[in-house]
KOLDREN-534427 format. One record per residue (C-alpha): x, y, z; residue in one letter. Coordinates in steps of 0.1 Angstrom, whole numbers, plus 5000, padded with zeros to 4 digits. Layout:
<sites>
XYZA...
</sites>
This chain:
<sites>
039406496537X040206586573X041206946581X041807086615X040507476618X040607746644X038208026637X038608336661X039808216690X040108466721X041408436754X042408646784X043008606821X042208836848X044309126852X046809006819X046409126781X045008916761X046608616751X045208516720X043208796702X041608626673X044108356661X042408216623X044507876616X043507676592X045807256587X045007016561X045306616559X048906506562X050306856569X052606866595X052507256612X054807456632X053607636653X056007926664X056508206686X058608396712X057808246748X054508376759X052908436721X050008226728X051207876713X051207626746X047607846755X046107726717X047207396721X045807326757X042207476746X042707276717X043006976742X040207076764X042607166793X042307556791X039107686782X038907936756X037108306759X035208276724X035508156692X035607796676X037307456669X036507256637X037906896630X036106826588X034007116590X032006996625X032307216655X034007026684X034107046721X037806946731X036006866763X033606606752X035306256755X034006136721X036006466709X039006366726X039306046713X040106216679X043406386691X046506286707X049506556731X052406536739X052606816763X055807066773X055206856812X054206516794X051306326803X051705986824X051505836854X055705816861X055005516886X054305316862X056205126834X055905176800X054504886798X051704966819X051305306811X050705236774X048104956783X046405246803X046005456778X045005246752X041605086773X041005436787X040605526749X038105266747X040804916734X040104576744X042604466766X044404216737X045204546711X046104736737X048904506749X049904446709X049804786702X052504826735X054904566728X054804706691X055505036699X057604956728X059804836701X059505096676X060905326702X063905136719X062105096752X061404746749X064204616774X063104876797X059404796799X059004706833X061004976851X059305296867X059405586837X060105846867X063305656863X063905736828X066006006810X063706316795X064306206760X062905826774X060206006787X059206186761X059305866738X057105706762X054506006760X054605996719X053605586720X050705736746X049405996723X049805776691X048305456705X044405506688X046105606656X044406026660X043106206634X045006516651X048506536669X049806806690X053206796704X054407176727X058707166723X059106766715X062406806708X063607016739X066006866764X066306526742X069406396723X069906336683X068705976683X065306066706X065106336678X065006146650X063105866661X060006086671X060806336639X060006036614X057205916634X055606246631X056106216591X055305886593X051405966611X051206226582X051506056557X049005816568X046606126572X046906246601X047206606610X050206696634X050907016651X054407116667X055707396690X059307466691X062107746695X064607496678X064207666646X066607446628X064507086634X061307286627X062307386594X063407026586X060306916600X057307056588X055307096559X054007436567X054807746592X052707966609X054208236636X052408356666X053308706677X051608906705X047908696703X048108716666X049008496635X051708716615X052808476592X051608166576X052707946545X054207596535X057707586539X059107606508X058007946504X060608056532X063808016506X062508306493X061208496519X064808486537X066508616504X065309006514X066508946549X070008936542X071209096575X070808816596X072808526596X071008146599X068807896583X065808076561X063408036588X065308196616X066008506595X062308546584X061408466626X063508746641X062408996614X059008896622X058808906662X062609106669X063309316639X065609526656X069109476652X071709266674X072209386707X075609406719X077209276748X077409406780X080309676785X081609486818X082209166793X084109346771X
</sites>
């Protein structure tokens, strides 16, 4: 059974506090994770070292129990991002782009273009194939990076804010192909502020706060974690966030709005 692990990892930059001080996470086959956090917690850091794009200070990377370099192509061929700036090449088409990706993860030519016009479907882009993606709307492009990272079928999924700056059909369409990958096994990890599509999301919760894991547990245990935090109004995941990372209470307004 696959299980994606992060065991101590550390990182710091030059002059900054640290950024991750230890971060223990541990995701199982099929689980989908949310990964949350105020902005600058650490998430979009973890996920690029778990890419191999930011190099991490110390600690260590498991994929079913075996140490792995997210720098080492073999590696790489086990995961697939979708990125807060997604990856692709926006003079291309869709078309082309998703050809691309599938021989640079090692295809033959034939299921890489089946795999294309297949997913090109799946994700309403089919009429659109030929045209540059720096044309297309963010939600387009952001469909467009998903069929990228999903083309080899990865044991390990990682998608920073999916769901930002996108409209309610791009939503759902990329929501149940997430739950669709995990149900077929694969493990899929997701950054977000929009708590609400989180919690309908994923299978589990973990919040990053200052370099550290604070919380972590599947998500039906948030029902009753948000019954003792009565003074905040919201869905049970946002009242047990802001206890977590803002306990204070509600700021008011400015006096000149008043």
């Amino acid at each position: 059974m696959n299980s994606l692990e992060l065991v101590g990892l550390h990182k710091a930059y030059p002059g900054s506090p640290p950024v991750l001080e230890g971060v223990d996470l541990s995701v199982a086959e099929g689980s989908i994770l949310g990964l949350l956090g105020l902005n600058g917690s650490g998430k979009t850091t973890s996920l690029r070292i778990l890419m191999g794009l930011t190099a991490k200070d110390r600690g260590e990377i498991l994929l079913s129990g075996e140490r792995i370099n997210p720098t080492h192509a073999e590696h790489k061929k086990r995961f697939g991002a979708v990125l807060d700036e997604p990856l692709y090449f926006d003079w291309l088409s869709p078309r082309d782009y998703l050809v691309l990706s599938g021989r640079l993860r090692g295809m033959d030519r034939r299921t890489a273009a089946m795999r294309t016009d297949d997913l090109l479907e799946f994700f309403d882009l089919a009429d659109v194939r030929h045209q540059p993606i720096r044309t297309f709307s963010t939600g387009m492009k952001k469909k467009v990076s998903l069929a990228g990272a999903i083309m080899h079928r990865p044991d390990v999924l990682v998608l920073d804010e999916p769901f930002e700056g996108i409209d309610p059909v791009a939503a759902r369409d990329i929501r149940h192909t997430l739950q669709f990958m995990a149900s077929r096994g694969a493990i899929v990890l997701v950054t977000s502020h929009i708590l609400d599509a989180v919690e309908r999301l994923c299978t589990d919760i973990a919040v990053l706060h200052e370099g550290r894991i604070v919380l972590r547990c599947p998500a039906g245990e948030l029902r009753d974690m948000a019954l003792h935090r009565t003074e905040t109004a919201g869905g049970h995941l946002e009242r047990v966030f802001f206890e977590l990372v803002s306990p204070e209470r509600r700021k008011s307004p400015p006096s000149f709005l008043s």
